[in-house]
Backbone bond lengths (Angstrom), bond angles and torsions (degrees), N, CA, C in turn:
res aa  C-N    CA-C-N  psi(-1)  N-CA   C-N-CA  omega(-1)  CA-C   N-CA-C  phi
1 X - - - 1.468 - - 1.523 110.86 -
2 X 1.426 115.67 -45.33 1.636 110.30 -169.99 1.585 90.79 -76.09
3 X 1.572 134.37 -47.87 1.062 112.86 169.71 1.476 154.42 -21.34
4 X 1.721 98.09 -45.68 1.286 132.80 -168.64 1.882 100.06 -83.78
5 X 1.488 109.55 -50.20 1.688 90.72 165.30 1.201 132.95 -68.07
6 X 1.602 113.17 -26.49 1.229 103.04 174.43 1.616 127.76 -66.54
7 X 1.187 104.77 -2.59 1.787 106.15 -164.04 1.805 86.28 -114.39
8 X 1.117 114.55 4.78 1.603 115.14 161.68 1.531 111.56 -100.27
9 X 1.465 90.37 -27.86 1.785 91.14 -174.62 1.676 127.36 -65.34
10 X 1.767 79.24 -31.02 1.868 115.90 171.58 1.481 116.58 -53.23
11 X 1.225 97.51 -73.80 1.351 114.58 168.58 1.565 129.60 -45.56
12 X 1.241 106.85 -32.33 1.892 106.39 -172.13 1.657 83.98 -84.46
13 X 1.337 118.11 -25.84 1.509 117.25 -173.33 1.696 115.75 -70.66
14 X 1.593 110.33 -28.18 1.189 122.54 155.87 1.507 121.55 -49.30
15 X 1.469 100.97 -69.65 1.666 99.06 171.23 1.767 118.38 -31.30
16 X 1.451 94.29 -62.79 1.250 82.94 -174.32 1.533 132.25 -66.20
17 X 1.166 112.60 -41.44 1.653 99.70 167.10 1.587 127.15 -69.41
18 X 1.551 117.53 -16.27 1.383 102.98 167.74 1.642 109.91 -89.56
19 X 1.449 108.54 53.41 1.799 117.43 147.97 1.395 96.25 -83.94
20 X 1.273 104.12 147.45 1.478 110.21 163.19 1.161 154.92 -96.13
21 X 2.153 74.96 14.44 2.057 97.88 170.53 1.329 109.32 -94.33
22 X 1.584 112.61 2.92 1.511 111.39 170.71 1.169 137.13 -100.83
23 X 1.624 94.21 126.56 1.508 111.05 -164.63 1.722 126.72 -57.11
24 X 1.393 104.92 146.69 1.639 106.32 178.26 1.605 111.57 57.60
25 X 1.523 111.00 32.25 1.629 118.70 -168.25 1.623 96.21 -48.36
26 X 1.344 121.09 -80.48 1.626 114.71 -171.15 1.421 112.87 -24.69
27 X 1.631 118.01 -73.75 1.689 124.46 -177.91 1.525 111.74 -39.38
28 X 1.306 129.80 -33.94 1.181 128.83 171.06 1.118 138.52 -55.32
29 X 1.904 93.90 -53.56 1.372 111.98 179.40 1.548 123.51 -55.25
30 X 1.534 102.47 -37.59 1.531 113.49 179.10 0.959 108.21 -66.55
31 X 1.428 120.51 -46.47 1.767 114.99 172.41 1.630 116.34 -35.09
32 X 1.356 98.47 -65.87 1.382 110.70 -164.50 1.493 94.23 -48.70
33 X 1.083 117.05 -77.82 1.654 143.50 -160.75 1.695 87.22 -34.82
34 X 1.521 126.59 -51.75 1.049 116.35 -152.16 1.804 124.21 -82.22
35 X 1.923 91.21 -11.27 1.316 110.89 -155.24 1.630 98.45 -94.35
36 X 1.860 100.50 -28.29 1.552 107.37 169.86 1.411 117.15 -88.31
37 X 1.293 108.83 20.53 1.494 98.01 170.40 1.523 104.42 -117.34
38 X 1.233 121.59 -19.65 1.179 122.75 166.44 2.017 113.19 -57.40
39 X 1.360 119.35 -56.14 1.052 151.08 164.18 1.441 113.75 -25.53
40 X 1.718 112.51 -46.26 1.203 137.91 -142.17 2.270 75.62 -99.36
41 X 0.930 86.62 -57.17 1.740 84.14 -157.97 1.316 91.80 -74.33
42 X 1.411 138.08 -27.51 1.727 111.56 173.73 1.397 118.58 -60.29
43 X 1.684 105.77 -27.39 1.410 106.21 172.90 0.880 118.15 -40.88
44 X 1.962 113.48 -77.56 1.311 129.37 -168.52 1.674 106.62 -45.02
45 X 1.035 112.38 -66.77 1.369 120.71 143.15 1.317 100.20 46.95
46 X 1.799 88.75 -102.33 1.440 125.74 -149.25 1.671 97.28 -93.31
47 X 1.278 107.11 -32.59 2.019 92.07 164.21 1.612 126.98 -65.16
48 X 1.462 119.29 -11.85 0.871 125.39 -146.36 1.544 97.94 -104.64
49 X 1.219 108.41 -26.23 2.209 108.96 159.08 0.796 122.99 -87.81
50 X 1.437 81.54 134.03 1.568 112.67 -169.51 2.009 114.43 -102.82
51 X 1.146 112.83 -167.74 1.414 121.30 -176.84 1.596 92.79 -98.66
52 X 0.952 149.66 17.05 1.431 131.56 153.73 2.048 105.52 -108.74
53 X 1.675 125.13 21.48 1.086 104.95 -169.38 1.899 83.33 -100.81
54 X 1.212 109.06 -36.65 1.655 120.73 172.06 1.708 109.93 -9.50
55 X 1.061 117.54 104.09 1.709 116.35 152.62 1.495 107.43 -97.03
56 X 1.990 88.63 134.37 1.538 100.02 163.60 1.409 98.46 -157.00
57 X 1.807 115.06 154.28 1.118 96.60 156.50 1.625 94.84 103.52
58 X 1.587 124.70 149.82 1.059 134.19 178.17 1.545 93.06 -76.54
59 X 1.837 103.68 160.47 1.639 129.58 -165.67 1.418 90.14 -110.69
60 X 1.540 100.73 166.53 1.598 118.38 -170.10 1.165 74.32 -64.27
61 X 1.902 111.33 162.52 1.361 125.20 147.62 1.907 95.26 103.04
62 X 1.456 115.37 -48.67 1.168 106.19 -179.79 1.630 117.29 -63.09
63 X 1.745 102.78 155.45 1.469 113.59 -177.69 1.742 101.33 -73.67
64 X 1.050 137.06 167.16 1.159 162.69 -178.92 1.679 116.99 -101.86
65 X 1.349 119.33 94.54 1.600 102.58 -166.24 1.320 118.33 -102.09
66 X 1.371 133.57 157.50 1.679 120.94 179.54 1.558 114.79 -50.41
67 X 1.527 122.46 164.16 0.973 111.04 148.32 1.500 81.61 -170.59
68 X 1.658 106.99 156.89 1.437 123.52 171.61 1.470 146.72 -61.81
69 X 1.177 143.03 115.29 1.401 102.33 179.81 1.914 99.93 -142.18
70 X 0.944 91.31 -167.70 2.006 100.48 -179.46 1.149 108.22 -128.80
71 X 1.996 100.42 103.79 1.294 86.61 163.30 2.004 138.85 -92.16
72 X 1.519 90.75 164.51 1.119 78.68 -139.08 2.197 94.25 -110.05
73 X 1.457 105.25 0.19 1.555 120.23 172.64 1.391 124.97 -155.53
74 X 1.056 152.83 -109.57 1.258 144.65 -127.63 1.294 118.23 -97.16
75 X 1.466 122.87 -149.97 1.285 106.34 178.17 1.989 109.36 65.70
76 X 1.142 125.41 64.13 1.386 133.66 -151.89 1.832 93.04 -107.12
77 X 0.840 125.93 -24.19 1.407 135.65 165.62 1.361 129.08 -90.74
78 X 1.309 138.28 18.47 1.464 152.70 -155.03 1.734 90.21 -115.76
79 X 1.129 109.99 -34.12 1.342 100.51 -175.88 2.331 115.08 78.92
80 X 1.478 82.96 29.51 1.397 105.12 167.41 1.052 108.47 -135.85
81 X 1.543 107.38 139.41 1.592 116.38 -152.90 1.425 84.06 -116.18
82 X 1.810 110.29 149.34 1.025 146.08 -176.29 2.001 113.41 -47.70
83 X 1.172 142.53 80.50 1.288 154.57 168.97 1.579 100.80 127.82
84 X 1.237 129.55 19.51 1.384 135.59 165.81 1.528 111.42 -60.84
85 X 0.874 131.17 111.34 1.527 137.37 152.17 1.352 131.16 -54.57
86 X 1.232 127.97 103.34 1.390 114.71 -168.39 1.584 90.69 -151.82
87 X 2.084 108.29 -161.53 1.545 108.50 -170.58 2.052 79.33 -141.00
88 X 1.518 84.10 93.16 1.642 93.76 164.64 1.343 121.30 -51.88
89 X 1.349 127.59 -33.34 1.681 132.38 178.85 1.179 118.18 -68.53
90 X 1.759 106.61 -22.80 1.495 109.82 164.35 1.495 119.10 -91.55
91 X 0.998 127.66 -35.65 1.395 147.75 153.09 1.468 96.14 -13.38
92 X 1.603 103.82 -76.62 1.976 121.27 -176.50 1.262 110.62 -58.02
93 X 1.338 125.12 3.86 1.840 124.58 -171.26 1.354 101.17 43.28
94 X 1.342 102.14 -131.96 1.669 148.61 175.37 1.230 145.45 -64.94
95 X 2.104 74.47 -16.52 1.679 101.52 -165.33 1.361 100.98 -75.85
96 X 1.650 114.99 -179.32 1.785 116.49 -170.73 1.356 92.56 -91.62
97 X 1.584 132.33 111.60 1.519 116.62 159.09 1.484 103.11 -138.44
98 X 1.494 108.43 175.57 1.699 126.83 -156.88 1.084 81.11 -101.27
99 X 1.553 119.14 156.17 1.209 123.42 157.66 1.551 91.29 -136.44
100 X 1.632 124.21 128.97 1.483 141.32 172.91 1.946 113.37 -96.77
101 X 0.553 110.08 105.79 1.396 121.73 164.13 1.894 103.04 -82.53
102 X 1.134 119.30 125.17 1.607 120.53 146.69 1.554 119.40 -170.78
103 X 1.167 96.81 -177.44 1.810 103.42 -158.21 1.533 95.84 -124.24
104 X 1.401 115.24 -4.53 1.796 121.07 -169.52 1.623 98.17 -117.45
105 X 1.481 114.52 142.44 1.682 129.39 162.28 1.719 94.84 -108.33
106 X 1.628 116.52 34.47 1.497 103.42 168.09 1.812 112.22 -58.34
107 X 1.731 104.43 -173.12 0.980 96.52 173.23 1.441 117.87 -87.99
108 X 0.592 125.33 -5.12 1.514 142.98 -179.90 1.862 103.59 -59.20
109 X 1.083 89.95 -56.23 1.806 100.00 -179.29 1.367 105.45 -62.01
110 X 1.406 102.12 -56.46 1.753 123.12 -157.25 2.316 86.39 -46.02
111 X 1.454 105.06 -45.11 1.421 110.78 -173.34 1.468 110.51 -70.21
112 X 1.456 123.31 -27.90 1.627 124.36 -168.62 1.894 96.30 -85.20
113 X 1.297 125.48 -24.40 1.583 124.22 -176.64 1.725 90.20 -86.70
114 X 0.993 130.45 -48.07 1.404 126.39 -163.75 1.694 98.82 -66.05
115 X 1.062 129.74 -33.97 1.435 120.99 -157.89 1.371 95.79 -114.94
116 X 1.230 141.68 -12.58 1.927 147.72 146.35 1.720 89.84 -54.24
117 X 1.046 114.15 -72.89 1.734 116.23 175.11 1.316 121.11 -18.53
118 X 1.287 115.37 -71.75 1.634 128.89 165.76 1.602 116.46 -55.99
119 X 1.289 127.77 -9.01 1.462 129.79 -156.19 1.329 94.11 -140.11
120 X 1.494 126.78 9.39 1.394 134.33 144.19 1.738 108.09 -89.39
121 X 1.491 109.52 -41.68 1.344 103.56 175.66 1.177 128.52 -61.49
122 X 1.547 114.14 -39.21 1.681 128.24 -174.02 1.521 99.97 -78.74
123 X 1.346 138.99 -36.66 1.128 128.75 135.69 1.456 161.88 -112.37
124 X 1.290 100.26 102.20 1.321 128.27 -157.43 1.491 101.61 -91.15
125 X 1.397 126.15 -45.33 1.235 118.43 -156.72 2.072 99.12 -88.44
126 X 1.561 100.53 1.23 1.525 97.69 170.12 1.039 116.32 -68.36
127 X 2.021 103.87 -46.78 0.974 118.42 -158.14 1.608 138.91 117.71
128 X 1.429 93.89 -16.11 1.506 135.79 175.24 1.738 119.53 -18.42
129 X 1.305 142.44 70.02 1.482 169.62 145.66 1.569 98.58 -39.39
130 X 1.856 87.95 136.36 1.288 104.90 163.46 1.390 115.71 -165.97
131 X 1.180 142.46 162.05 1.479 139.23 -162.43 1.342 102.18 -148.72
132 X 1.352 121.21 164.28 1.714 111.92 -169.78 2.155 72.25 -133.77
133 X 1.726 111.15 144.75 1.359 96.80 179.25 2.254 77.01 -137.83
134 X 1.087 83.18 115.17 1.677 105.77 177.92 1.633 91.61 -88.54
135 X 1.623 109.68 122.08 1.529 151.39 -174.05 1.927 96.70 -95.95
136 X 1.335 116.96 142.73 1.279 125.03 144.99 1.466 112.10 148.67
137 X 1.588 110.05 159.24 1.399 111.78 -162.40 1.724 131.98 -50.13
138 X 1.438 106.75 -18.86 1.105 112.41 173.88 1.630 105.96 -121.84
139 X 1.523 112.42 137.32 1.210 119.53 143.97 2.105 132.29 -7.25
140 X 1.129 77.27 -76.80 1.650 98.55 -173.98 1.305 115.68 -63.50
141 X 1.292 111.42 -52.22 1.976 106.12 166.89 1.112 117.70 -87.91
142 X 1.589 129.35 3.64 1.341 105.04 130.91 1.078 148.17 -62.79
143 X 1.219 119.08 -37.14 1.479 150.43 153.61 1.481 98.10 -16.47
144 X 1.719 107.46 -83.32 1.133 127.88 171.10 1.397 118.67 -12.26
145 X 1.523 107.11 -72.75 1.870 139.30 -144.51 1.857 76.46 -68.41
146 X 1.587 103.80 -64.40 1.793 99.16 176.20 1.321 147.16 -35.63
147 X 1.519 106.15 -14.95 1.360 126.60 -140.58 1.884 80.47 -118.37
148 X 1.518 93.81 -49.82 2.021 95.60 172.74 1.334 110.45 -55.26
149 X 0.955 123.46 -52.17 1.439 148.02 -141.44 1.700 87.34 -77.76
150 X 1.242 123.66 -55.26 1.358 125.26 -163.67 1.657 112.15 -76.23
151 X 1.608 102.35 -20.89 1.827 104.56 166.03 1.014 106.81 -94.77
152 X 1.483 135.21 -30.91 1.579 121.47 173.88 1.712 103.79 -59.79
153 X 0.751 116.16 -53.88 1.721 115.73 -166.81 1.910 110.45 -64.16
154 X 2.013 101.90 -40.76 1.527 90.01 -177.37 1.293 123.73 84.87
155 X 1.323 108.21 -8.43 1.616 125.16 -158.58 1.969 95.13 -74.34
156 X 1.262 103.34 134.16 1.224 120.82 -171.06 1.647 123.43 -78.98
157 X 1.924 99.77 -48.46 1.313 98.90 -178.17 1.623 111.19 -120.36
158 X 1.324 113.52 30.20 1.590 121.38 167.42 1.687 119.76 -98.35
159 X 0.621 108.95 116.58 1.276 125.94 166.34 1.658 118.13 -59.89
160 X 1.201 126.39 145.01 1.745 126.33 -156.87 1.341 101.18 -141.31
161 X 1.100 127.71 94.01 1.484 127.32 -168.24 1.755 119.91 -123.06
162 X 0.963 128.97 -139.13 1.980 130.09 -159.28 0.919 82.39 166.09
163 X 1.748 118.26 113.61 1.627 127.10 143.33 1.195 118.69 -31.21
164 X 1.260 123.29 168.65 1.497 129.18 154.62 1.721 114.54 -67.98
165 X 1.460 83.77 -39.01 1.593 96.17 173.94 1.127 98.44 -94.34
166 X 1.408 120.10 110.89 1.835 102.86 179.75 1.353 118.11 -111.77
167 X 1.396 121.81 3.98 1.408 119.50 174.44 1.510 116.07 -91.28
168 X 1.352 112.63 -18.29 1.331 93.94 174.48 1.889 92.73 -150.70
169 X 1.402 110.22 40.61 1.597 106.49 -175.91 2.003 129.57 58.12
170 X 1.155 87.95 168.38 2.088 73.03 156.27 1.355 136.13 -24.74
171 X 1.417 127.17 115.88 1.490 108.83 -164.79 1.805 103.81 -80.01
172 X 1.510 102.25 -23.34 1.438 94.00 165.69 1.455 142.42 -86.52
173 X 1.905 102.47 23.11 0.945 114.04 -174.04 1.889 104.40 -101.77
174 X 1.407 114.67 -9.81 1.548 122.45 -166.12 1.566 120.93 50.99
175 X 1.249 118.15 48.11 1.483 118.41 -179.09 1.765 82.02 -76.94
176 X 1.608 90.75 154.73 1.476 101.92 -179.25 2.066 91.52 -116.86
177 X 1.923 70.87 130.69 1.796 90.47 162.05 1.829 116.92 -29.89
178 X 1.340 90.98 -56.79 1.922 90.94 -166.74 1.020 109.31 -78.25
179 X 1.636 125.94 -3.52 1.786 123.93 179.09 1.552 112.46 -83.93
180 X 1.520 112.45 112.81 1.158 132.07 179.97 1.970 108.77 -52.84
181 X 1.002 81.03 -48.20 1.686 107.94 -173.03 1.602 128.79 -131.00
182 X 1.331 129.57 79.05 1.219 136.07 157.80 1.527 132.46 -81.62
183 X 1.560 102.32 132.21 2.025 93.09 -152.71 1.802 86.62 -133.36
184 X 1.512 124.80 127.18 1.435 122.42 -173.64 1.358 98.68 -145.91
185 X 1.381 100.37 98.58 1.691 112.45 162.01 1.519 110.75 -74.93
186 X 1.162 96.44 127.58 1.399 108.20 151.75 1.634 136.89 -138.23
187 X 1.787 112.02 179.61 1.535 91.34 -175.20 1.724 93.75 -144.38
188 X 0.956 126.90 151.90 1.567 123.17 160.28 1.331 91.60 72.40
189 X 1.580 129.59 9.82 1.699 108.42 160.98 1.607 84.16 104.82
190 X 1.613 127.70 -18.47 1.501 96.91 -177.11 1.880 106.47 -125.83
191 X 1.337 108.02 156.80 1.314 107.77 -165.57 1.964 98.67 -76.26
192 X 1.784 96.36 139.33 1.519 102.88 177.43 1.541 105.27 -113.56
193 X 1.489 103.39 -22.65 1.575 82.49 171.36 1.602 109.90 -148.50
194 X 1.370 131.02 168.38 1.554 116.78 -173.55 1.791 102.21 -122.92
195 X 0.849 130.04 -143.62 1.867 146.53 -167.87 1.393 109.77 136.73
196 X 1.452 107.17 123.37 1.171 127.09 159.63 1.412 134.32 -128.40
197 X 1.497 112.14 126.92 2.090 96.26 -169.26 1.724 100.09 -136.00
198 X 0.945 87.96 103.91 1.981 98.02 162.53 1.897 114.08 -20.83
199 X 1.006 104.48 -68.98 1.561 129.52 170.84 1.587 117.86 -88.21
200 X 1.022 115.84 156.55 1.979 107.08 -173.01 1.065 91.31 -120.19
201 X 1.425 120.51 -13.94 1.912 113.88 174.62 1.629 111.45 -70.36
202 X 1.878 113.50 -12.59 1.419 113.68 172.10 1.491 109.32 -86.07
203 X 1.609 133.00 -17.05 1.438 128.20 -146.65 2.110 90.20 -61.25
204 X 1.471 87.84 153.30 1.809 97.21 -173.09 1.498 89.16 -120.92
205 X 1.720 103.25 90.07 1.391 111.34 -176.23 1.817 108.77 -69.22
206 X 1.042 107.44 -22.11 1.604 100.64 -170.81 1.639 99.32 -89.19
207 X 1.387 122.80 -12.99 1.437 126.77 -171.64 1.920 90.28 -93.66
208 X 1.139 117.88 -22.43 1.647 103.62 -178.60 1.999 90.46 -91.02
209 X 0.878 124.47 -37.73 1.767 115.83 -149.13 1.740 86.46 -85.56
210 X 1.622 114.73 -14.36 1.905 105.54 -177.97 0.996 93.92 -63.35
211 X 1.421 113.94 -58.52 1.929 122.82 -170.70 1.458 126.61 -57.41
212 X 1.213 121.64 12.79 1.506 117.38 -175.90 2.122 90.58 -95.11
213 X 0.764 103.87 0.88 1.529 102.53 154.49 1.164 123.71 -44.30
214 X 1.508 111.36 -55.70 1.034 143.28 166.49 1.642 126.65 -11.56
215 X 1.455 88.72 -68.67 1.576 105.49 166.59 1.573 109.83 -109.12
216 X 1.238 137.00 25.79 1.658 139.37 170.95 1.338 93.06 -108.33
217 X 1.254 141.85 -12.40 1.138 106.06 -160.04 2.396 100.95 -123.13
């Protein structure tokens, strides 16, 4: 749409300078011509990103560092009790587990905890860890959003927690403000794979649960 006026906007702008009471017509034209082509490609530009150009979140290869949080639901068998404070990443050692950062209970998520859930069960004898860490400006409705999030899903052996840092997680972890959804497997303490999505209505749950190969194997 913004495309489509501008190449009308161009054009009525054509009409008017090819009158032939208008002065310095050539010098103009190039102007114009040159100023809408500049114009023309910031557009495309800026239509043309998408939710997979988003960085957040530690890169393959990086170490994995502690940090605290409270959990705040599931995971009823871990033998961590409900507003306990602790550092789940240390908890998981070495072992291969996901760690989810997000600020959305879309459905999209509600499907990426349910099927991490099942793929903790089918592997068990790996060892297979994962934590859900609910993002947002306040404390308390995160808490909350976690607490939904952990009965919508049902999920048995995930844990539902609130950073210490809870608006934007570990600061030495680089979750980005505008990332709806940040997902970082790792194994042996170092990250093997990353995901990042602007929107959580884009997350490509079957493109994150292919990759836990990644660290299973």
């Amino acid at each position: 749409m913004m495309v489509a006026s501008l190449w009308t906007s161009f054009f009525g702008l054509q009409c008017i300078v090819q009158h032939p009471t208008f002065p310095d017509l050539k010098e103009f034209q190039m102007k114009q011509v040159l100023s809408f082509a500049v114009v023309m490609t910031l557009a495309v530009c800026g239509l043309s990103v998408s939710a997979e150009d988003i960085k957040s979140g530690l890169k393959a290869g990086d170490s994995i560092g502690a940090f605290d949080v409270t959990k705040c639901a599931g995971a009823e068998k871990d033998k961590v009790a409900v507003g306990d404070n602790l550092c789940y990443r240390c908890k998981n050692g070495s072992r291969p587990q996901v760690m989810v950062f997000t600020r959305s209970t879309d459905a999209k998520v509600v499907a990426l905890v349910k099927q991490l859930d099942e793929q903790i069960k089918k592997n068990e004898e790996a060892q297979l860890k994962a934590f859900v860490n609910y993002l947002g400006d306040s404390k308390d409705a995160a808490s909350d959003a976690a607490k939904k999030l952990a009965t919508t899903t049902k999920a048995e052996n995930i844990p539902f927690v609130v950073p210490n840092e809870y608006e934007n997680g570990p600061e030495d972890y680089g979750i980005n403000a505008k990332a709806a959804i940040t997902v970082i497997m790792a194994h042996e303490g170092k990250v093997k794979a990353n995901y990042a999505y602007a929107r959580a209505s884009e997350l490509d749950v079957e493109a994150v649960i292919g990759d836990l190969k990644k660290i299973l194997n």
